[in-house]
C-alpha positions in Angstrom: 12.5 11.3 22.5 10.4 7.5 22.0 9.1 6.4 19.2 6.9 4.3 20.6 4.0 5.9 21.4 2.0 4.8 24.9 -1.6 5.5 25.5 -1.4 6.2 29.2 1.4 9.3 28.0 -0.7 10.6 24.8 3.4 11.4 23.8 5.1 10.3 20.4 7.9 12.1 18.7 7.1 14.7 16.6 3.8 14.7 17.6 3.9 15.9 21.6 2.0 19.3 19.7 -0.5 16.9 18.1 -1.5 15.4 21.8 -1.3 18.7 23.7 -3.4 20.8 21.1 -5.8 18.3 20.9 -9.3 19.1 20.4 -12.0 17.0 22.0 -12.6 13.6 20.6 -14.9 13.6 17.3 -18.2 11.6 17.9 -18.8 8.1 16.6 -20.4 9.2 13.5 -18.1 11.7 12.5 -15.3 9.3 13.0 -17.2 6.7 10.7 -17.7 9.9 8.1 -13.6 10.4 8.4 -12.7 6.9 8.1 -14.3 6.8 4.7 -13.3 10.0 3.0 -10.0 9.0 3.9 -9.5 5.2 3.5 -11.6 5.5 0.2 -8.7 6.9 -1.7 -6.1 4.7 -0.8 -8.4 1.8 -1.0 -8.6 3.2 -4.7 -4.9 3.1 -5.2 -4.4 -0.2 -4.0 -7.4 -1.6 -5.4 -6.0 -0.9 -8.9 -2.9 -2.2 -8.1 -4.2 -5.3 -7.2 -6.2 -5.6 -10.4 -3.1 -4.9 -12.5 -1.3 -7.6 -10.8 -4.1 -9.7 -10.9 -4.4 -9.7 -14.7 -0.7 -8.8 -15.6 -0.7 -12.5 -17.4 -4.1 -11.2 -19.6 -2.7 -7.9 -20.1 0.6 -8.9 -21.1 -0.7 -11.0 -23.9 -2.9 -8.2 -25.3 -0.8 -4.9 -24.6 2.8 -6.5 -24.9 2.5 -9.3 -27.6 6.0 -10.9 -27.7 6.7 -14.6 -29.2 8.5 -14.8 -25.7 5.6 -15.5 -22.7 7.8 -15.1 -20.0 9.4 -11.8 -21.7 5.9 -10.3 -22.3 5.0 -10.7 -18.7 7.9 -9.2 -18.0 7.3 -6.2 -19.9 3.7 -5.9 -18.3 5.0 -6.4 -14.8 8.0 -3.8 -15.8 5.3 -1.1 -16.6 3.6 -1.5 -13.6 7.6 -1.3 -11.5 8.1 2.1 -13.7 5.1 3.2 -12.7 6.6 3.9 -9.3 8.8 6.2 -10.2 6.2 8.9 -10.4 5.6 8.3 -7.0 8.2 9.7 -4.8 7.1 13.0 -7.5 4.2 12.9 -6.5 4.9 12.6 -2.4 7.2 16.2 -3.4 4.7 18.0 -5.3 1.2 17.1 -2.9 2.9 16.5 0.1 4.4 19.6 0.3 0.5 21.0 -1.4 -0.6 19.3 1.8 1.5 21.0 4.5 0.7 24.1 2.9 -2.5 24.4 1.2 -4.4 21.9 3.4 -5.1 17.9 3.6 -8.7 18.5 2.4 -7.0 20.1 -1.0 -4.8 17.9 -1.3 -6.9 14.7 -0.7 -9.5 16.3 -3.3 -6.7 17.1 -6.2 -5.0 13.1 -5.7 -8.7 11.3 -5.7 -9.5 13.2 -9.2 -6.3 11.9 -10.8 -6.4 8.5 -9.7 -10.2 8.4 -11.0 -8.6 9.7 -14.2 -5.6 6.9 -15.1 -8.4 4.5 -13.7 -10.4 4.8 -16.6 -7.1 5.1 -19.1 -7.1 1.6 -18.5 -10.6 0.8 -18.7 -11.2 2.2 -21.7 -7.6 1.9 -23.6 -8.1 -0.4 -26.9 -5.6 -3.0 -27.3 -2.2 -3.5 -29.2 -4.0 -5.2 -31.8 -6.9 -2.1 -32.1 -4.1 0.9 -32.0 -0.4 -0.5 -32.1 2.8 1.0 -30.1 -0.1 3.7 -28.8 -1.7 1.0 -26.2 1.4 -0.2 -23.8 2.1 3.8 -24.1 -1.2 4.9 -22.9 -0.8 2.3 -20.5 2.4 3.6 -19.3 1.3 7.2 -19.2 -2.0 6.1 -16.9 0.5 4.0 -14.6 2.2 7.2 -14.4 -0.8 9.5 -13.4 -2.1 6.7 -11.0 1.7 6.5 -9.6 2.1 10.3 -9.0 -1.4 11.2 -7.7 -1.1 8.0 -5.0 2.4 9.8 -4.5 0.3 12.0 -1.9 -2.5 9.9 -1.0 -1.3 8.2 2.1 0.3 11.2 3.6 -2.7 13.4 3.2 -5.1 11.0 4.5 -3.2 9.4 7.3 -2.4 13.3 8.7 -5.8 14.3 8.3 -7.0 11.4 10.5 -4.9 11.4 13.3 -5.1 15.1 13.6 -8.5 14.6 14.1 -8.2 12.2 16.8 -4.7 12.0 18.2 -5.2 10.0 21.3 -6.6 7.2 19.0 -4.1 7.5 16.6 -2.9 3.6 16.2 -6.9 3.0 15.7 -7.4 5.7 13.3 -4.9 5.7 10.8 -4.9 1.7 11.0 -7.9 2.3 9.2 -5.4 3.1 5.8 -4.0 -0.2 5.6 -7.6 -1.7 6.8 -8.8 -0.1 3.5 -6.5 -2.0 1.7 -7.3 -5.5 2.7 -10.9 -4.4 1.9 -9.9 -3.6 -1.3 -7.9 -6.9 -1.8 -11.0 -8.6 -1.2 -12.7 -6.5 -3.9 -10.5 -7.2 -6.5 -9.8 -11.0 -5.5 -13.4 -11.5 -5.7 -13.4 -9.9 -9.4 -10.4 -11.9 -10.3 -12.2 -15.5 -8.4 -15.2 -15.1 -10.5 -14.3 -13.4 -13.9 -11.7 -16.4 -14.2 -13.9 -19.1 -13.1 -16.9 -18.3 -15.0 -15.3 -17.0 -18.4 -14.0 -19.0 -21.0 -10.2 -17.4 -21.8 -11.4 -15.5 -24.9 -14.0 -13.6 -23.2 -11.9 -13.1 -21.0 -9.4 -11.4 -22.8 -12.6 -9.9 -24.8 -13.7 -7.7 -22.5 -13.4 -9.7 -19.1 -10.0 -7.9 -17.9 -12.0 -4.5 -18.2 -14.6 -5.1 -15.6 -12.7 -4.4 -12.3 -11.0 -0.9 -13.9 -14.8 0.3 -15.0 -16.0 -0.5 -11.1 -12.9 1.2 -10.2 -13.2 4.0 -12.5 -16.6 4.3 -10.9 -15.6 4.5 -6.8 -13.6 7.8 -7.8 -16.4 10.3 -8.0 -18.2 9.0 -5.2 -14.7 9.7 -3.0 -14.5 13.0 -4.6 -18.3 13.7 -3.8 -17.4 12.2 -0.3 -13.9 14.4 -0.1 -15.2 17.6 -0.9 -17.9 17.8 2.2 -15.6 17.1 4.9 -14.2 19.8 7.3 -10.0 20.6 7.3 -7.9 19.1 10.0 -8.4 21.4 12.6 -4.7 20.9 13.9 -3.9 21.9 10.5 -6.2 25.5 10.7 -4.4 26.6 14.2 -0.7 25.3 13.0 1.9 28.0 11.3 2.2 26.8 7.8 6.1 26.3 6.9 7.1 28.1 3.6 9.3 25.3 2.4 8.1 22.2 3.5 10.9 19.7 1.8 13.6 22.2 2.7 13.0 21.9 5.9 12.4 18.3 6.2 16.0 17.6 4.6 17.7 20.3 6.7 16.3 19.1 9.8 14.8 15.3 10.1 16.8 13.1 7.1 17.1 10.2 10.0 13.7 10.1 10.5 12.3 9.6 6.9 15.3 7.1 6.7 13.3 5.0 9.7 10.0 5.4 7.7 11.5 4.0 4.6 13.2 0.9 6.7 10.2 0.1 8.7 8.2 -0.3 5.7 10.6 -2.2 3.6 9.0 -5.2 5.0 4.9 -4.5 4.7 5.3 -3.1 1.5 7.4 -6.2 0.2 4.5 -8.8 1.8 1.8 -6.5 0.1 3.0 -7.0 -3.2 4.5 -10.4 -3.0 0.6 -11.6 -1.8 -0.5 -9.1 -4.8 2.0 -11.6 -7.4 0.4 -15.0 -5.2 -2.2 -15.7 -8.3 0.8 -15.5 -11.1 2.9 -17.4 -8.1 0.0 -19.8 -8.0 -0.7 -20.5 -11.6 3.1 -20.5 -13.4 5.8 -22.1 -10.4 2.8 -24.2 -8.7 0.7 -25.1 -11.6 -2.7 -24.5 -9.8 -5.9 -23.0 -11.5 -5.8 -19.0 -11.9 -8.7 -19.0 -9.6 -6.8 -20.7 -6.6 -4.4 -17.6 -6.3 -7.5 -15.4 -6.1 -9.4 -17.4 -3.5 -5.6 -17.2 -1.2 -5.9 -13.3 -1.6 -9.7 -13.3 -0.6 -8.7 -14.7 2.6 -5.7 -12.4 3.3 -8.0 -9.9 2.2 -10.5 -10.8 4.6 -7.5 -11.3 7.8 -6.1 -7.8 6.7 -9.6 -6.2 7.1 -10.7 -7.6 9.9 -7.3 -8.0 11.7 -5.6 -4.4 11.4 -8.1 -1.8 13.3 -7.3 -4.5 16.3 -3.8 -4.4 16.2 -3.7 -0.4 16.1 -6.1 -0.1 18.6 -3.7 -2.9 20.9 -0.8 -0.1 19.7 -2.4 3.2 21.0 -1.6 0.6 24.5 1.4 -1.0 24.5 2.9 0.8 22.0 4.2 0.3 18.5 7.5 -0.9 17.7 7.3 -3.5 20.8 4.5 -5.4 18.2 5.7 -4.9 15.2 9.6 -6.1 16.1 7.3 -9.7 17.3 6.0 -9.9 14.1 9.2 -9.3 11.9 10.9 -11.9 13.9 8.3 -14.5 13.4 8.2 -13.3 9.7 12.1 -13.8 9.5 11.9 -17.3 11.0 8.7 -18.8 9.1 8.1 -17.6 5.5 11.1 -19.4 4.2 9.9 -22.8 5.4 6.2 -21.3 3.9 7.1 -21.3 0.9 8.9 -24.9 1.1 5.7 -26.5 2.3 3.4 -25.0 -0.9 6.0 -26.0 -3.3 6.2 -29.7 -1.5 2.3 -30.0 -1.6 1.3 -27.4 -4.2 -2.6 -27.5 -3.6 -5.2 -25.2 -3.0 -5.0 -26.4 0.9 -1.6 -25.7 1.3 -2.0 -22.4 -0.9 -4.2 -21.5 1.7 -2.5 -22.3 4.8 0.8 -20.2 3.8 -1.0 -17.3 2.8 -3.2 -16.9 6.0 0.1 -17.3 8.1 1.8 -14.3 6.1 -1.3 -12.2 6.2 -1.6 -12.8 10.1 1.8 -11.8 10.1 1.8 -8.4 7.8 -1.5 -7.4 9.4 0.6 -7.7 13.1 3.2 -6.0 11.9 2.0 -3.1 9.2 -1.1 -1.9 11.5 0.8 0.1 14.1 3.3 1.3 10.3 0.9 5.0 9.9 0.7 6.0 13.2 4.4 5.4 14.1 5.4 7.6 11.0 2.7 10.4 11.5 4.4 10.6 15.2 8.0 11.0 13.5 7.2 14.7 12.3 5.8 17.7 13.5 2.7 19.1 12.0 3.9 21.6 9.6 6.2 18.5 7.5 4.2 15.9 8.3 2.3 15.3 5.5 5.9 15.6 3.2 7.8 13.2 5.5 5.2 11.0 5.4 4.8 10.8 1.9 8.3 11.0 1.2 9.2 8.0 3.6 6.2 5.8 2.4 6.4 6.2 -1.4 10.2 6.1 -1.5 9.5 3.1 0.7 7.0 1.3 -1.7 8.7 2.5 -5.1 12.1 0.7 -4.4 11.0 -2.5 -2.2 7.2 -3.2 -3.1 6.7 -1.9 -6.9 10.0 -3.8 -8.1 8.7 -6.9 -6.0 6.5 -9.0 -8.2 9.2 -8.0 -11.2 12.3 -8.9 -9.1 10.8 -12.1 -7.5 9.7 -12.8 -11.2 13.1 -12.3 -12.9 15.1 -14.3 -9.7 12.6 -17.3 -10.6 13.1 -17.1 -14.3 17.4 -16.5 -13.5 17.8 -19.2 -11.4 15.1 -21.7 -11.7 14.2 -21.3 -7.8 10.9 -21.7 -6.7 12.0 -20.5 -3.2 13.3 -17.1 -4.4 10.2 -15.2 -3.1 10.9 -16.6 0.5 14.6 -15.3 0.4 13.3 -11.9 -0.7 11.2 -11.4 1.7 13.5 -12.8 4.6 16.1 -10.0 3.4 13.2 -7.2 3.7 12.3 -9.0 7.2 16.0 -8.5 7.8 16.3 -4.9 6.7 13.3 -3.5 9.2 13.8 -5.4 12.2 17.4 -3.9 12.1 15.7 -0.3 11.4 13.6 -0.8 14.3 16.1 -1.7 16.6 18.6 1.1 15.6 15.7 3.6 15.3 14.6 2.7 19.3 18.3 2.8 20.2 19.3 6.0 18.9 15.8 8.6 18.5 15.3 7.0 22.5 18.4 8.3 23.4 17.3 12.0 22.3 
């Protein structure tokens, strides 16, 4: 059984029920209406994120006051690493919700919670307001954001390709899309609030502005959410009893290949996420030059990813995304040499562009090649599973590992040997995962 999926075949493994069953393609406005209700949610998820990182030198000062700089950013970027943990919970609890109860449902219940520990943060007064209570509310709304986006991609990612199969590279390209869009957001909040605020206003009330816009692009998803029509693969299917039971028992290897072939996106996401601290601490730039490098991998990201899925649904996917990991292996060391050489804006800008062509190449074809690893009925959970276990262990420890390595050894250069070791890890995933699933 491939796992690459071919166009001119409509065949993928897991999914051959997906292609056959297929319903007739959905016009161009109801694929527009799908695309949002789904990609707003994790645009949500990673739009907070990116804000958190964004401000994680802001927030340390006035959530984790220590004497020690470095140990208070530490503390803020270790919140936002524990934070993960609730995620793999969350892909149990609402991915299985999904596989039995419905995407719709389950899309509706994660966007409400995520809305929620949005505006925790918004609204939470500071260390010096409330005490010990601040960096725990903070924790506990990490926590909620952490275990509702623990079902969020699964959900939505099923719900679109089931909708369209023979498009599915296109479609659920769209996910990721939605997440350069939302790095673009957030960049743009970080570019200006930083350039036009003095440092107390700043840490006045200027950190609080993204999370209130944020806290305000939940309801409209829910609104948006609640007004769209099931998966109709999802109506005719027979629901499984015991989704995760039946995932272990029966397809371990393939959530294994999930988690490896995203060990590499999910590391370049949130390494680009820490560029701004990268920027202003190791390179000694302005704050605002690490925001304008995320605007443009933003922008690339956007732009870039529909194309590649789309090119995927084609030629297939692993055949692009094993080019991309090999070029990532080979240049992002010798990246990172060049913008510590000439630290400048320039040079800032040229290293960042490069990795973002590369993650767009290679993370595009990432949802639909993990939809097409499970059947209907455990999709959603083996989807969830593989991507949150995926993102909790090598992108939510990132900007705190790449952090402590700098601080341990006094090497600029460690985030370019982190991310050739994730590089490393997928291309050999990818290569045992075509050997052996293509031999079944």
């Amino acid at each position: 059984m491939s796992i690459d999926s071919v166009s001119a075949h409509h065949a993928s493994p897991g999914a051959q029920a997906t292609s056959n069953a297929a319903a007739s393609a959905p016009s161009r406005a109801s694929v527009s209406r799908l695309i949002i209700a789904t990609s707003i949610g994790n645009a949500l998820e990673f739009y907070d994120l990116i804000a958190y990182g964004y401000f994680a030198t802001t927030l340390s000062k006035l959530f984790f006051p220590v004497h020690n700089a470095t140990m208070s950013l530490l503390l803020t970027l270790g919140t936002f690493a524990l934070s993960y943990l609730a995620r793999p919970v969350g892909a149990l609890v609402l991915g299985s919700y999904s596989d039995r109860k419905g995407r719709k449902a389950s899309l509706t219940l994660s966007i409400a919670m995520m809305t929620l520990g949005t505006g925790m943060v918004a609204l939470m007064p500071t260390y010096a307001a409330i005490g010990i209570l601040a960096p725990i509310g903070i924790f506990l709304s990490r926590l909620l954001q952490g275990f509702s986006a623990g079902g969020e991609f699964g959900s939505s990612t099923a719900f679109l390709i089931e909708h369209a199969p023979q498009r599915s590279g296109f479609m659920s390209s769209w996910q990721f899309s939605s997440q350069g869009a939302s790095t673009l957001l957030a960049s743009a909040f970080g570019a200006v609030l930083t350039g036009m605020l003095t440092q107390p206003q700043l840490e006045g009330w200027g950190w609080r502005v993204p999370f209130l816009f944020g806290m305000l692009i939940g309801p409209v998803g829910l609104y948006i959410r609640r007004r769209i029509d099931e998966s109709p693969e999802f109506e005719r299917m027979e629901k499984a009893e015991s989704p995760v039971r039946e995932l272990l028992a029966t397809q371990k290897s393939r959530v294994l290949v999930s988690i490896g072939a995203l060990v590499l996106t999910t590391t370049a996401n949130y390494m680009i996420l820490y560029m701004p601290t990268y920027a202003s601490r190791q390179l000694g730039l302005a704050p605002s030059s690490g925001f304008i490098a995320t605007l443009i991998a933003g922008l690339i990201v956007t732009v870039l990813t529909p194309c590649v899925g789309h090119w995927s649904d084609k030629v297939g996917r692993t055949r692009i995304m094993l080019g991309a990991g090999v070029l990532f292996f080979l240049t992002v060391y010798p990246a990172f040499m060049f913008i510590n050489a000439h630290p400048s804006l320039p040079a800032l800008l040229a290293a960042v562009t490069w990795v973002a062509l590369l993650k767009a190449t290679y993370f595009a074809p990432i949802p639909a090649l993990m939809a097409e690893l499970f059947p209907t009925r455990t999709r959603t959970t083996g989807m969830a599973i593989g991507y949150n276990i995926g993102t909790t262990v090598f992108g939510g420890f990132t900007p705190l590992a790449v952090a402590s390595l700098i601080a341990l050894t006094g090497n600029n250069l460690a985030p370019g040997l982190y991310l050739m070791l994730a590089a490393i890890v997928s291309l050999l995933t990818l290569v045992w995962a075509r050997a052996r699933l293509n031999a079944h």
